[in-house]
C-alpha positions in Angstrom: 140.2 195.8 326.6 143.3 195.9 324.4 143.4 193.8 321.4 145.7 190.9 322.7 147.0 190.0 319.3 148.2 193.2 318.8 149.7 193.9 322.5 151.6 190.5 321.8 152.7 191.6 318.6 154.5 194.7 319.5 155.9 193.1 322.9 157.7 190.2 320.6 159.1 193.1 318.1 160.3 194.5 320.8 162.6 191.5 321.7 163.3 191.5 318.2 161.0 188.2 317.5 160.0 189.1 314.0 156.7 186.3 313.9 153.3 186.4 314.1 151.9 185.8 317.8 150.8 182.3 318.1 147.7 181.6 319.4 149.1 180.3 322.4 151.3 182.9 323.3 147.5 185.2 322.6 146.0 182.6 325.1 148.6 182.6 328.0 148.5 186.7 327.7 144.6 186.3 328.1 144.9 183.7 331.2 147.3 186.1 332.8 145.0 189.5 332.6 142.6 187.1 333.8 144.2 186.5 337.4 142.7 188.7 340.6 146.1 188.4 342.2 149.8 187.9 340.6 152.0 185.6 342.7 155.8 184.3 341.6 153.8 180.6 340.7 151.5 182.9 338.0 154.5 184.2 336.6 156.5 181.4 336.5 153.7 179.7 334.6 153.0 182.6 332.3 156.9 182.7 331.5 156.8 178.8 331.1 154.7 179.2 328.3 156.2 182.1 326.3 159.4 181.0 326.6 159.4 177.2 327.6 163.0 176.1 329.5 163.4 179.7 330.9 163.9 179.4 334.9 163.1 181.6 337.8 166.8 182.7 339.2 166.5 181.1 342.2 169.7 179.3 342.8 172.8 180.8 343.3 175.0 181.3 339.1 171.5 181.7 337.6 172.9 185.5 336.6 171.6 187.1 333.1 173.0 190.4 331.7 170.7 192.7 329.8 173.2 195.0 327.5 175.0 197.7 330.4 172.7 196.7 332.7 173.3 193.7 335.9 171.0 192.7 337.4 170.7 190.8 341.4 173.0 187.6 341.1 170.3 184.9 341.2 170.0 183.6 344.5 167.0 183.5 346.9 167.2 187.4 347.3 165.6 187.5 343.2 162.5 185.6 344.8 162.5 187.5 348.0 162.8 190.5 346.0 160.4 189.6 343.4 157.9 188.5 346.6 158.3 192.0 347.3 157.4 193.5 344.3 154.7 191.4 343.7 153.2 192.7 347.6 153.6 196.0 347.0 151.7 195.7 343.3 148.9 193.9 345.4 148.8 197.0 348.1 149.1 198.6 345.9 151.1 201.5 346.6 153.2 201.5 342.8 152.1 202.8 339.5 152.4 199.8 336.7 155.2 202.5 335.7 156.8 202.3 338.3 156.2 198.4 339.0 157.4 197.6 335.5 160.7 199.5 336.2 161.4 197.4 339.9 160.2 194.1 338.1 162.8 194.7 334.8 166.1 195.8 337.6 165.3 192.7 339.7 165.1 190.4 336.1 163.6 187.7 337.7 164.0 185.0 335.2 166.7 183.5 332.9 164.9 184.9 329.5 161.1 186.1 328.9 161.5 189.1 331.7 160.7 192.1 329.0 157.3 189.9 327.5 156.3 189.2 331.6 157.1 192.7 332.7 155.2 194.3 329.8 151.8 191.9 330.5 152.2 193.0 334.1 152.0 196.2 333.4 149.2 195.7 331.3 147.5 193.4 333.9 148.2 196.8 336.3 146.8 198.9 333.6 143.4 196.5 333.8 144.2 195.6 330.2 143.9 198.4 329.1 146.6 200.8 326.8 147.9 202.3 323.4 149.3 200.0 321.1 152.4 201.9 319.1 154.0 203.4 322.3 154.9 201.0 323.8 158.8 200.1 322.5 159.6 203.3 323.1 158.0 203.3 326.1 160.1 200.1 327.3 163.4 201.0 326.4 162.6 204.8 328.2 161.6 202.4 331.2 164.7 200.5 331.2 166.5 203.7 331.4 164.7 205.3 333.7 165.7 202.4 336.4 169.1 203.0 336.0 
């Protein structure tokens, strides 16, 4: 298993969060690799707790920009879509590559989508991964779904 602290350290520099991981950000990471099965509620909840007031873009003007790229508008079709996802990761029939890519385009939520996409992928990856690859692993991602 990965050493959480450290996973959670390199997905905050990533966002540009220049802390220390707080033991509950560690904790909800832990919870998360935890879960048998990822549904939209686990997210949400995981989400909730690293970045409290962030929202699931279900209603219709809940639309985020993330530098070129535009995401859905928010609307039903990001949960649908998201629902999705979230089925075919269970199948599974996608790589946690290729996952990771789908969940960042859709953007589910109003802010915390990078730190939820990357323990995703690490929940896909069984908790297991390099540290030190993975910002330029991200922003290749990110690319990639262009």
């Amino acid at each position: 298993m990965i050493d959480l602290r450290l996973f959670v350290q390199e997905s905050l520099k990533i966002e540009g969060i220049n802390r220390t991981a707080t033991p509950k950000e560690i904790e909800a990471h832990k919870e998360f690799l935890a879960l048998d099965a990822i549904t939209v509620e686990a997210l949400e909840i995981f989400v909730g707790k690293i970045q409290p007031c962030t929202k699931l873009r279900c209603e219709v003007g809940m639309d985020v920009r993330v530098g070129d790229h535009i995401p859905p508008a928010g609307g039903k079709a990001v949960v649908f879509e998201l629902q999705l996802l979230l089925g075919r990761i269970s199948a599974p029939n996608l790589t946690a590559y290729e996952a990771h890519i789908r969940y960042e385009q859709i953007h589910p939520f109003t802010d915390g989508n990078g730190r939820s996409g990357r323990v995703l992928w690490l929940w896909m990856m069984g908790g297991k991964a390099p540290l030190g690859f993975l910002h330029h692993w991200y922003y290749a991602s990110l690319s990639a779904g262009r």
